[in-house]
C-alpha positions in Angstrom: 5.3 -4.2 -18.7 1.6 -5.6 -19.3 -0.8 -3.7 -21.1 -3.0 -3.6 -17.6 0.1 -2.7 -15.3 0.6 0.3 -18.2 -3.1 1.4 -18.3 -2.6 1.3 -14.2 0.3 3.8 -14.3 -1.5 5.8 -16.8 -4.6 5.9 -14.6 -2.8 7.2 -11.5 -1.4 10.6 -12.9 2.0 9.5 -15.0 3.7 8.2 -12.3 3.0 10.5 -9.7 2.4 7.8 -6.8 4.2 7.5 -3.9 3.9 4.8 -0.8 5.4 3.8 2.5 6.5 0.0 2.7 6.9 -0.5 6.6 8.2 -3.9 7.3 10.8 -5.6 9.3 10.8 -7.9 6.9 12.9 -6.8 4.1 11.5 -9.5 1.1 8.4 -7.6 1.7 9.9 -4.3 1.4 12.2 -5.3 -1.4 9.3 -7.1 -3.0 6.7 -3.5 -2.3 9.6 -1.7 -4.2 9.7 -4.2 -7.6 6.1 -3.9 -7.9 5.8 0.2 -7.7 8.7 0.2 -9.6 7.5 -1.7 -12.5 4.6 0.3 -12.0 6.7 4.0 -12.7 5.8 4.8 -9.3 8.4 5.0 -6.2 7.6 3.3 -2.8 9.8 4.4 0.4 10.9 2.2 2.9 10.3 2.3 7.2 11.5 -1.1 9.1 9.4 0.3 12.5 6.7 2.5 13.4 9.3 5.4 14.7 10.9 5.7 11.5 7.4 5.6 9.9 6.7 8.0 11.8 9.6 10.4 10.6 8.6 9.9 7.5 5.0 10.1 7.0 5.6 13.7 9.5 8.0 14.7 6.6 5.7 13.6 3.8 2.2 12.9 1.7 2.3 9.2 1.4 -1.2 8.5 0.1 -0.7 5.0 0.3 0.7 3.2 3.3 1.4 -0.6 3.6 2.1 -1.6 7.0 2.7 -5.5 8.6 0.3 -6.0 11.5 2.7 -7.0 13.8 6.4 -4.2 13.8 9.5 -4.2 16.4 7.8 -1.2 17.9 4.4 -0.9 17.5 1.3 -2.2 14.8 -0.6 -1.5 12.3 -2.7 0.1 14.9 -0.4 2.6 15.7 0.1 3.5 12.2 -3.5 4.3 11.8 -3.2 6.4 14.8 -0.8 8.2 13.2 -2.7 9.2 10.2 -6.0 9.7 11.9 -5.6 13.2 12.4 -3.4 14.3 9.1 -5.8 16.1 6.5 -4.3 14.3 3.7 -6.1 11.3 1.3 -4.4 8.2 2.8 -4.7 4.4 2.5 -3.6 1.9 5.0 -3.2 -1.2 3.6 -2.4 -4.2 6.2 0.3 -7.0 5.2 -0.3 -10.1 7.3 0.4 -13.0 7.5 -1.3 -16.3 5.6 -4.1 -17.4 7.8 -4.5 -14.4 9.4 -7.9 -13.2 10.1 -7.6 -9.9 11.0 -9.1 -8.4 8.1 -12.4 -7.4 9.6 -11.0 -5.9 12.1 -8.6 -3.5 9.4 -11.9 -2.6 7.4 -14.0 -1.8 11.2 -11.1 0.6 12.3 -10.9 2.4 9.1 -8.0 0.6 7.7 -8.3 -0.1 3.8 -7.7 -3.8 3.3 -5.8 -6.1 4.2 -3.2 -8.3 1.9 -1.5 -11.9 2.4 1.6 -12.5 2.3 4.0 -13.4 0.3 3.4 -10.2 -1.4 1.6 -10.9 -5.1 1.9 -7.9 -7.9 -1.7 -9.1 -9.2 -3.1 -7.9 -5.3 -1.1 -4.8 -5.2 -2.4 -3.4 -8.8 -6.0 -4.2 -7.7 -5.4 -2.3 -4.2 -4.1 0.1 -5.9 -6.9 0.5 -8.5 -9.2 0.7 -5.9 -8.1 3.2 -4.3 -8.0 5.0 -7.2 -11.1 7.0 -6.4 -9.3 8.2 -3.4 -7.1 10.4 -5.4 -9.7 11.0 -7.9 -8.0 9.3 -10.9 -10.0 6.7 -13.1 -9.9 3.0 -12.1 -8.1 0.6 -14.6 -10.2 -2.4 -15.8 -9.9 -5.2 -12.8 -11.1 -7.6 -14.9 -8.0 -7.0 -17.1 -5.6 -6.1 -14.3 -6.1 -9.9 -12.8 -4.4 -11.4 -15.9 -1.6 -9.3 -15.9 0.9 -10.3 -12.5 
């Protein structure tokens, strides 16, 4: 593991991160679960809304990354989802390359919004950033963009 990944994993309470994947696509879920893994932390897995649904009812998943577009719902309905919980959440969007949708993430509250194919350099700098969120100290992103 990089020195950056290490001081990211430090940073964000020895490992004590979890996050929702949800994905039809199952590289990007696969590829969600390498990088938190590397990371010491664990990432779940939803391949639709309703089973997203189950389990961010069942759960604290703090941060959530979600494709725009899933068999039965959006993004969108995600953040519908979460809207009311009184937990610290982060909904991070997964589209596609080209997409421009990331305004539109940002105005409804979403927390950004990441290209795919999936790159561990964009994750750990989401990730950082969000850092505040959870009240845990940012790693250096200056180092962290070096390290994927």
């Amino acid at each position: 593991m990089s020195p950056a990944l290490q001081r990211t994993r430090e940073s964000l309470s020895s490992g004590s991160l979890l996050a929702l994947g949800i994905s039809s696509d199952p590289r990007a879920l696969s590829r969600l679960q390498e990088i938190f893994s590397r990371l010491g932390f664990r990432c779940e897995v939803a391949r639709s809304y309703r089973e997203a649904m189950r389990v961010l009812c069942a759960r604290r998943m703090p941060l959530i990354f979600s494709d725009r577009c899933l068999p039965d719902g959006s993004w969108k309905d995600v953040l519908s989802l979460l809207a009311p919980l009184a937990e610290q959440h982060q909904l991070i969007v997964m589209a596609a390359p080209g997409d421009e949708g990331g305004d539109e993430v940002r105005e409804m509250c979403g927390f950004e919004m990441l290209r795919k194919p999936i790159q561990e350099v964009d994750v750990v700098s989401v990730i950082a950033r969000a850092c505040p969120q959870w009240s845990c100290a940012p790693p250096d992103l200056a180092t962290i963009a070096g390290a994927a």
